[in-house]
C-alpha positions as protocol buffer text, in pm:
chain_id: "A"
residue {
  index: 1
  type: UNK
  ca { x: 447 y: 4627 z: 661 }
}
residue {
  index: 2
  type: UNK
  ca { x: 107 y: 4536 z: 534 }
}
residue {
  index: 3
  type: UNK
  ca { x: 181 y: 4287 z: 258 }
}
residue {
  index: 4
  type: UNK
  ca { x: 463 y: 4127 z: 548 }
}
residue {
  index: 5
  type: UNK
  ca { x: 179 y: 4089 z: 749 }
}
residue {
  index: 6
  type: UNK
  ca { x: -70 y: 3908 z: 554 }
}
residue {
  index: 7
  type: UNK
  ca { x: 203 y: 3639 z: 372 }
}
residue {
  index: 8
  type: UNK
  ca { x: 318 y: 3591 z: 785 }
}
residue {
  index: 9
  type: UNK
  ca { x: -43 y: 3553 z: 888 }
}
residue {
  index: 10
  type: UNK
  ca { x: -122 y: 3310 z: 600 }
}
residue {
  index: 11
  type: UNK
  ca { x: 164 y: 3106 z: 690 }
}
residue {
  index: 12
  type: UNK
  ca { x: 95 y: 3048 z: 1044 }
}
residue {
  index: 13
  type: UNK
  ca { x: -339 y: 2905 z: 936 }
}
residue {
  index: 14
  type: UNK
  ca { x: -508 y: 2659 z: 755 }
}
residue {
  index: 15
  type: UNK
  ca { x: -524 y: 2774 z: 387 }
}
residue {
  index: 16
  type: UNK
  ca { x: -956 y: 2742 z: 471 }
}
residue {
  index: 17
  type: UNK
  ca { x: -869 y: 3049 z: 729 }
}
residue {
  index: 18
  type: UNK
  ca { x: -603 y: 3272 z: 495 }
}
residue {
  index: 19
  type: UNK
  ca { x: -919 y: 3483 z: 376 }
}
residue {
  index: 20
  type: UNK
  ca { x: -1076 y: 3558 z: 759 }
}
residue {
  index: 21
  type: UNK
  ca { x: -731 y: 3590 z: 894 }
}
residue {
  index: 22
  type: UNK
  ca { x: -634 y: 3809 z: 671 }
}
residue {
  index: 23
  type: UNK
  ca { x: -993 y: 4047 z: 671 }
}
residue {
  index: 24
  type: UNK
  ca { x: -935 y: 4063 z: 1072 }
}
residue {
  index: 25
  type: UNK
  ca { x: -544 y: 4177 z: 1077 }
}
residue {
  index: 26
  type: UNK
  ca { x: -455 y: 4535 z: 1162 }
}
residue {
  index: 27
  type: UNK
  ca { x: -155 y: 4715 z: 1084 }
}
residue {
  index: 28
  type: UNK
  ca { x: -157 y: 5020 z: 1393 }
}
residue {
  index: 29
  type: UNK
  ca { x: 206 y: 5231 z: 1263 }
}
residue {
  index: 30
  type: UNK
  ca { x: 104 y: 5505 z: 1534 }
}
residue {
  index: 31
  type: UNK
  ca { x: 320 y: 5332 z: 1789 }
}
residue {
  index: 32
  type: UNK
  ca { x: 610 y: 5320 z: 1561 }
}
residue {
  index: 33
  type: UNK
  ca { x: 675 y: 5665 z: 1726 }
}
residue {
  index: 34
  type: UNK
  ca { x: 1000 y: 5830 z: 1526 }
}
residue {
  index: 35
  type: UNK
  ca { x: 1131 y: 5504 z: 1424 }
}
residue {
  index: 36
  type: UNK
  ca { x: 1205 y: 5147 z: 1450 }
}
residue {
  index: 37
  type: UNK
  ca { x: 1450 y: 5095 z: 1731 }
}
residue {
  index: 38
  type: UNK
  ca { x: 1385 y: 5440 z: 1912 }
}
residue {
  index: 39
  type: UNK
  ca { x: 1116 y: 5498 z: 2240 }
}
residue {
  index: 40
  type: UNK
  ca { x: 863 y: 5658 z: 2211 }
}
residue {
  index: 41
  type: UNK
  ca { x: 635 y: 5851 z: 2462 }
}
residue {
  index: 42
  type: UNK
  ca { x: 381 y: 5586 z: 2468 }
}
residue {
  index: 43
  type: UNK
  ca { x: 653 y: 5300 z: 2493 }
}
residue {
  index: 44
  type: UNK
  ca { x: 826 y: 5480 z: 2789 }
}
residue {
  index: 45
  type: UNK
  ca { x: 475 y: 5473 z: 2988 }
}
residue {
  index: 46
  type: UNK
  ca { x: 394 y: 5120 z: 2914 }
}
residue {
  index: 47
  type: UNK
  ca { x: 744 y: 5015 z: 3040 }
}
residue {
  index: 48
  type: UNK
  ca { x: 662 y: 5187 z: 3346 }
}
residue {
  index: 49
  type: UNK
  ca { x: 318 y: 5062 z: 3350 }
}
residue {
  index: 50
  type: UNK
  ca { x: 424 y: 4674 z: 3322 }
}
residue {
  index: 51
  type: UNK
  ca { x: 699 y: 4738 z: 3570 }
}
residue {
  index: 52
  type: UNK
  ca { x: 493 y: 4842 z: 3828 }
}
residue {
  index: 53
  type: UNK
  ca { x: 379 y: 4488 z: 3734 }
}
residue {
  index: 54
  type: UNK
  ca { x: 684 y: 4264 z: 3804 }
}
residue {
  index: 55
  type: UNK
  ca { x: 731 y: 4287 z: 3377 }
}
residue {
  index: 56
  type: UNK
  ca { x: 1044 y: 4430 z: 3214 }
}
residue {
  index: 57
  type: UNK
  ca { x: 1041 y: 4504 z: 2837 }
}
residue {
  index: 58
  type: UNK
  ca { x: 1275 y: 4689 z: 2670 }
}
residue {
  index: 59
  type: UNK
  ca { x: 1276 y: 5041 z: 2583 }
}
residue {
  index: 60
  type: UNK
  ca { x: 1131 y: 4998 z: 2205 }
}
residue {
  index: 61
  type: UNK
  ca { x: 992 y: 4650 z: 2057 }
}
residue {
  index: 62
  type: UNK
  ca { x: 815 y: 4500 z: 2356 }
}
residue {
  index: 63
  type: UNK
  ca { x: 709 y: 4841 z: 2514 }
}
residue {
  index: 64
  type: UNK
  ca { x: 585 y: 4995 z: 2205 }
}
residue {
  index: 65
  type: UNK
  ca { x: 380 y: 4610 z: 2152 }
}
residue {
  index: 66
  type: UNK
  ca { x: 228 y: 4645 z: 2504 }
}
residue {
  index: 67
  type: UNK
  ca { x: 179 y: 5041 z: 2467 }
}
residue {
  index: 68
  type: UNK
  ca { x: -83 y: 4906 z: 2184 }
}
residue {
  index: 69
  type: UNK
  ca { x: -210 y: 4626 z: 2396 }
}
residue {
  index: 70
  type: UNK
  ca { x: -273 y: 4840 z: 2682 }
}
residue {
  index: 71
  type: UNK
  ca { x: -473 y: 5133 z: 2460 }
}
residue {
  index: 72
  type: UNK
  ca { x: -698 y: 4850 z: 2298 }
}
residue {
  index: 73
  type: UNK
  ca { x: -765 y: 4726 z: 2635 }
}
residue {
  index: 74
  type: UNK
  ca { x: -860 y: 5106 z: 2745 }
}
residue {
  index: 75
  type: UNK
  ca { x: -1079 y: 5155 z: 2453 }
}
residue {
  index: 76
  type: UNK
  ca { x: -1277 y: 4882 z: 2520 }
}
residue {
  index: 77
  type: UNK
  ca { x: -1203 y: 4711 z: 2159 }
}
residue {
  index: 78
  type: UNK
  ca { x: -1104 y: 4373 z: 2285 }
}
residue {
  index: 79
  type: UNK
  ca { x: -1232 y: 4184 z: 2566 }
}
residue {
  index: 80
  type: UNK
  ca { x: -909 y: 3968 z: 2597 }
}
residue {
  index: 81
  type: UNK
  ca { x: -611 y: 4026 z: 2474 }
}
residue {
  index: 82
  type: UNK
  ca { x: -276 y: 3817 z: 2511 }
}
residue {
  index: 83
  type: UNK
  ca { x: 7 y: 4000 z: 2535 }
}
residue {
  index: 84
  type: UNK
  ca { x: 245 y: 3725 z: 2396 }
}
residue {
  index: 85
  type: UNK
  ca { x: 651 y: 3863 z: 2567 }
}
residue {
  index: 86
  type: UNK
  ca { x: 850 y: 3649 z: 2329 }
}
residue {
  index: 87
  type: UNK
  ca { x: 1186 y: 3790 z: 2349 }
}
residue {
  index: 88
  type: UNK
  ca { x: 1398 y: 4053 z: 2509 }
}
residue {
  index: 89
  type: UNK
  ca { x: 1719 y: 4099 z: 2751 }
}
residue {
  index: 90
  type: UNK
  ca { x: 1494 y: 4103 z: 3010 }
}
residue {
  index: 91
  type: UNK
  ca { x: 1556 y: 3802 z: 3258 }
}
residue {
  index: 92
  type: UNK
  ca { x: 1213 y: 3637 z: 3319 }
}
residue {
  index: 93
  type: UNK
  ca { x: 1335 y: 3406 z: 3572 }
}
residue {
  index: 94
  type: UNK
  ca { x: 1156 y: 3576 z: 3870 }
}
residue {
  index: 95
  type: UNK
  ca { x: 817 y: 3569 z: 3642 }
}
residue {
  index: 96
  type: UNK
  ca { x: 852 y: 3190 z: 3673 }
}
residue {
  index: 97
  type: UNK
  ca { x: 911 y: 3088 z: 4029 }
}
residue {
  index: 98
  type: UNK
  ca { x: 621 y: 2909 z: 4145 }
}
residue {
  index: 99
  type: UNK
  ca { x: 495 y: 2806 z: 3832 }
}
residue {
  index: 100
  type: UNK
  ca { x: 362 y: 2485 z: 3755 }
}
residue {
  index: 101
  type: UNK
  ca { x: 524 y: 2213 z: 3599 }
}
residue {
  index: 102
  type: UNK
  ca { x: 405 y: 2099 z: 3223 }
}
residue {
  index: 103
  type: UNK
  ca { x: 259 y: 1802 z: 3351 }
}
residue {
  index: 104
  type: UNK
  ca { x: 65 y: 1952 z: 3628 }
}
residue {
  index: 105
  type: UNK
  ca { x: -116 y: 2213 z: 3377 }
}
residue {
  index: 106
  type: UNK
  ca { x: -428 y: 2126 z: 3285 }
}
residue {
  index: 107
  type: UNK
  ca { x: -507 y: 1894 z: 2964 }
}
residue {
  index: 108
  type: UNK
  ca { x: -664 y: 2178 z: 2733 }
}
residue {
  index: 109
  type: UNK
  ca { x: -354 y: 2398 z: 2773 }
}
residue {
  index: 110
  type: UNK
  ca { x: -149 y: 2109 z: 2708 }
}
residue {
  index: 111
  type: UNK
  ca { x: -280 y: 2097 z: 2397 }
}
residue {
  index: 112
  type: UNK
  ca { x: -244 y: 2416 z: 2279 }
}
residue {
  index: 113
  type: UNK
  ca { x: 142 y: 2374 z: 2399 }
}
residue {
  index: 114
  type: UNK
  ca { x: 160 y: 2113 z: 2142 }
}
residue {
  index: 115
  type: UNK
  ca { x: -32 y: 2198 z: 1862 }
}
């Protein structure tokens, strides 16, 4: 998992970055729970948690993924975090009624859209 990790992390930065990219990126396996592709106890709660939300995830990847964002958060070891929901079953559709169009975002998030 580690060495995956690093070679993904150094592909996504500058080659000037690889080195404080790579010093700041944690592997956390305790979510993992009894395997890749089963619950776990701490997944199950965070699915609950983010439903109570309006957020579905599914019942390993994205639950276990927020199950970690949601303990750093209650440790007090981040101030932000982004909790980036890339890809599930789950139907976001509801998550973006109301939402603004690209254009009427503002310039600096823009931006970062496009980067």
């Amino acid at each position: 998992f580690v060495d995956q990790a690093q070679t993904l992390a150094r592909d996504l930065v500058q080659p000037s970055a690889h080195a404080a990219v790579v010093a700041r990126l944690e592997v956390e396996r305790r979510y993992l729970g009894a395997g890749y592709g089963r619950p776990s106890d701490e997944s199950e709660r965070a699915k609950q948690q983010a439903a109570r939300s309006g957020l579905e995830l599914d019942d390993t990847y994205t639950a276990k993924a927020f199950a970690a964002a949601l303990d750093r958060i209650a440790l007090g070891r981040e101030r932000n975090v982004l909790f980036w929901h890339t890809l599930s079953s789950a139907n976001m559709a509801a998550l973006l009624n109301g939402a603004p169009e690209e254009l009427e975002l503002a310039p600096e998030i823009l931006r970062l859209a496009h980067a």
